[in-house]
DOMARKOL-614867 format. One record per residue: residue number from 1; residue in three letters; x, y, z of N, C-alpha, C in turn. Coordinates in pm, whole numbers, plus 32768, in hexadecimal, padded with zeros to 4 digits. Example, Ala and Ser with C-alpha at 12.3 -4.5 7.8 and 13.67 -1.06 7.14 Angstrom:
// residues 2
     k     r    n.X    n.Y    n.Z   ca.X   ca.Y   ca.Z    c.X    c.Y    c.Z
     1   ALA   8527   7DC7   830C   84CE   7E3E   830C   8528   7EB6   830C
     2   SER   8505   7F1F   82C4   8557   7F96   82CA   850A   8003   8313
END
This chain:
// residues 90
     k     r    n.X    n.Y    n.Z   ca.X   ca.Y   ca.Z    c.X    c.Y    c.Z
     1   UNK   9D34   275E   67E7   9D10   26F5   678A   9C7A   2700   676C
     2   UNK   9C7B   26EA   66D9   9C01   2704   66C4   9B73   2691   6730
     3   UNK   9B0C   26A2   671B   9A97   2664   6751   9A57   25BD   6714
     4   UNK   9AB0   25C9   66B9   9A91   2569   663F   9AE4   250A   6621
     5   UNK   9B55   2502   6684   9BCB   24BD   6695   9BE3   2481   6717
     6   UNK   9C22   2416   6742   9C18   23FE   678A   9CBB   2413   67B8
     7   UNK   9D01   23A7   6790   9D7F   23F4   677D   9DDF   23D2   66DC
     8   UNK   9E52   23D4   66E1   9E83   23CD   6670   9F4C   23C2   6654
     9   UNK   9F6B   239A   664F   9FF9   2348   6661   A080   23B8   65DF
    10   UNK   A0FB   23AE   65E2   A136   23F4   65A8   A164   23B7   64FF
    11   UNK   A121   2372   6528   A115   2316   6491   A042   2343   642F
    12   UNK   A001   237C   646E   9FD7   2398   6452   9F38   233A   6442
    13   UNK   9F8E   22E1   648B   9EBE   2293   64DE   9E7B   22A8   6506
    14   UNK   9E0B   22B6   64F0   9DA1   2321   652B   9D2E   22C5   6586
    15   UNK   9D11   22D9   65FB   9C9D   228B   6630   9C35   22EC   6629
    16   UNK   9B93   22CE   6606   9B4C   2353   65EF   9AED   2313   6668
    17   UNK   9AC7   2388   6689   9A38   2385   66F2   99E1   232F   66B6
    18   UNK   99C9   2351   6636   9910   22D8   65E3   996E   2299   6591
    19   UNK   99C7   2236   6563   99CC   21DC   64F9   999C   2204   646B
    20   UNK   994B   2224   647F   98F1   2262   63EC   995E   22BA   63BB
    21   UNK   998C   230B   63F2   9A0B   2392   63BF   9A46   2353   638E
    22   UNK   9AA2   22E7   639E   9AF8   2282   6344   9ACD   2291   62B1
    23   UNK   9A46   2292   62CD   99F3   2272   6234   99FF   22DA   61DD
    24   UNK   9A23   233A   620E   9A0D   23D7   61CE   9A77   23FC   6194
    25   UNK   9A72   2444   612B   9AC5   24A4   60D5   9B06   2510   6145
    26   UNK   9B92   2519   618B   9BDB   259F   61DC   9C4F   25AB   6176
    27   UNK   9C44   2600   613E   9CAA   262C   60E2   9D28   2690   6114
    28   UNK   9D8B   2661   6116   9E01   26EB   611E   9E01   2752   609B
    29   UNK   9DE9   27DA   60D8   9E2B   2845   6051   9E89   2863   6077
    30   UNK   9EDB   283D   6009   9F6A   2838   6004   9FC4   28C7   5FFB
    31   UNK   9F52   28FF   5F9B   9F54   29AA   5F68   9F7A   2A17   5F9A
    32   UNK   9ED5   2A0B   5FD8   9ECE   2A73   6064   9F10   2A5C   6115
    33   UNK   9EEB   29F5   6106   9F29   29B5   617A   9FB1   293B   618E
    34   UNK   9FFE   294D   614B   A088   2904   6150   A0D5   28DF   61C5
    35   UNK   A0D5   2914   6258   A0FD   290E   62A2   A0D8   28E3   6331
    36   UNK   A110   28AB   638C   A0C6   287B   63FE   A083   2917   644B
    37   UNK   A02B   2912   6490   A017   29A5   64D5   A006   2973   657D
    38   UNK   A00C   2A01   6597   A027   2A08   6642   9F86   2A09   667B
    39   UNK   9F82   29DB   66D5   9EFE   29BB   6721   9E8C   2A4B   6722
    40   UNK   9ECD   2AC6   673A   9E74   2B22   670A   9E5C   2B6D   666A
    41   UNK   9E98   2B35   661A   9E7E   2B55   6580   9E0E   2AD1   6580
    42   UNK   9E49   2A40   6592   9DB3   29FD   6598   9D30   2A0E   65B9
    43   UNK   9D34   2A69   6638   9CA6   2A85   6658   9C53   2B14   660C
    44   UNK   9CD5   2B51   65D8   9C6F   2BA7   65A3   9C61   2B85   64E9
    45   UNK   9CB8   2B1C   649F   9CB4   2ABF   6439   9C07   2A57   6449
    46   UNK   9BE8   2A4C   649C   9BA3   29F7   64BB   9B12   2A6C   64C2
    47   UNK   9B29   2AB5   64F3   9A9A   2B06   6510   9AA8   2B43   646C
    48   UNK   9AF4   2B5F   642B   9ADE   2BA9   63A6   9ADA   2B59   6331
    49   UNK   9AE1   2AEA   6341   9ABB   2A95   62EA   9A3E   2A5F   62E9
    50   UNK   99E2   2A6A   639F   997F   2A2D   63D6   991E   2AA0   636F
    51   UNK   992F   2B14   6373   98CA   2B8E   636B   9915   2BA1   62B2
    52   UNK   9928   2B95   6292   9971   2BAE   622D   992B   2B6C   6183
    53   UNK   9942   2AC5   61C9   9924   2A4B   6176   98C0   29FA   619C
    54   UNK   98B5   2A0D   6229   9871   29E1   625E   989A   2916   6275
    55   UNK   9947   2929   6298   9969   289F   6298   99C4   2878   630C
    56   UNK   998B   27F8   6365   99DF   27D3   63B1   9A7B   27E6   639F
    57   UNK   9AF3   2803   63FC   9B81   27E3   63EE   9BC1   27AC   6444
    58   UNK   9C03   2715   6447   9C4E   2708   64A8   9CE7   272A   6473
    59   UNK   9D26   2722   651F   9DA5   2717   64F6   9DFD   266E   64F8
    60   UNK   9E72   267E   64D6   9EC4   25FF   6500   9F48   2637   64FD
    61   UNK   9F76   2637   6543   A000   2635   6560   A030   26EA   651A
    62   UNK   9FB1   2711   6553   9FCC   27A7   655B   9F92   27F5   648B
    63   UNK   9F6F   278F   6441   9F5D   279F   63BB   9EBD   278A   639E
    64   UNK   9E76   27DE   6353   9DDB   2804   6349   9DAE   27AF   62CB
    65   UNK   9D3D   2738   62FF   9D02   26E5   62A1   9C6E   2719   62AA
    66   UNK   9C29   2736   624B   9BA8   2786   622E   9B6B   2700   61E9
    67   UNK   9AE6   26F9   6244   9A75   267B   61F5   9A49   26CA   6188
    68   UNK   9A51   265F   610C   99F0   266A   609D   9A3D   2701   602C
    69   UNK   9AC2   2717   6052   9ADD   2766   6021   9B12   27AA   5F85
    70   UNK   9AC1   2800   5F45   9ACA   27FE   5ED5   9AA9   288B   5E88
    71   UNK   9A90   28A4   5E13   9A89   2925   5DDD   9A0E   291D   5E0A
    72   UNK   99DC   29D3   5E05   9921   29B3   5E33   98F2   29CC   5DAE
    73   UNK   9860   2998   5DA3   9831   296B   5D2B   9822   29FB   5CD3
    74   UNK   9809   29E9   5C8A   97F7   2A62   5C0D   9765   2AAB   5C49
    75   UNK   977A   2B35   5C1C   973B   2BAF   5C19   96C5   2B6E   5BEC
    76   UNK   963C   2BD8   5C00   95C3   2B93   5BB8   95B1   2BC9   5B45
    77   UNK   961E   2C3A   5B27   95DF   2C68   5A79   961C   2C09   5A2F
    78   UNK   96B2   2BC7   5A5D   96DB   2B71   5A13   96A3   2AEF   5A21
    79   UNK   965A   2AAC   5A7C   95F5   2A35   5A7D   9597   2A4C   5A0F
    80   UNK   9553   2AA8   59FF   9509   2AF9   5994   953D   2AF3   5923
    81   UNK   955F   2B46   590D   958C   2B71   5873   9605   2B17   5838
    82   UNK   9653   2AB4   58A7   96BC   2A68   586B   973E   2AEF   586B
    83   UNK   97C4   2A8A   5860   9855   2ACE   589B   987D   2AE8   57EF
    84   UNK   9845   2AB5   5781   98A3   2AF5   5728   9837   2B8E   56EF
    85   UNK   97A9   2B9C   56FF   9784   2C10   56F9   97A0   2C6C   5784
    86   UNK   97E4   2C45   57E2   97E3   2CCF   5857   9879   2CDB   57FA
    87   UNK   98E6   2CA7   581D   993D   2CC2   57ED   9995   2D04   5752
    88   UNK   9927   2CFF   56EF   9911   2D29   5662   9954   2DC5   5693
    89   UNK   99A0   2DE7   562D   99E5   2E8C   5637   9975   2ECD   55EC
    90   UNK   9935   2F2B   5611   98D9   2F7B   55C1   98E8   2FFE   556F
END
């Protein structure tokens, strides 16, 4: 169990170590991750997401909720130059 949890029920109640986590965005990807996983796919789910995204993951009931999780922000040529000139066919 993750460090950040305290424990967590089969209904899917979560008690967290800080209260504050309540407060936070843990998103399920539904996508990539659809399925409950086994205690050693979690730990190495958890280290490659840590080094990866650089984002906390707990589990619950064996299924991967990622804080704050989302597309990562745009490239800097496209912060720059804007998405309909990178994308223009030349």
């Amino acid at each position: 169990m993750s460090n950040l949890i305290r424990s967590f029920s089969d209904d899917f109640n979560v008690t967290w170590d800080d209260p504050v986590h309540a407060t936070e965005s843990w998103l399920l990807d539904p996508v990539n991750f659809p399925s409950p996983m086994p205690p050693l796919t979690q730990a190495l789910h958890e280290r490659i997401i840590a080094v990866a995204f650089g984002l906390p993951t707990v589990f619950v009931n064996g299924y991967a909720f990622m804080k704050d999780f989302a597309p990562p922000p745009p490239a800097p040529e496209v912060e720059t130059r804007g998405p309909n000139d990178v994308c223009l066919v030349r």
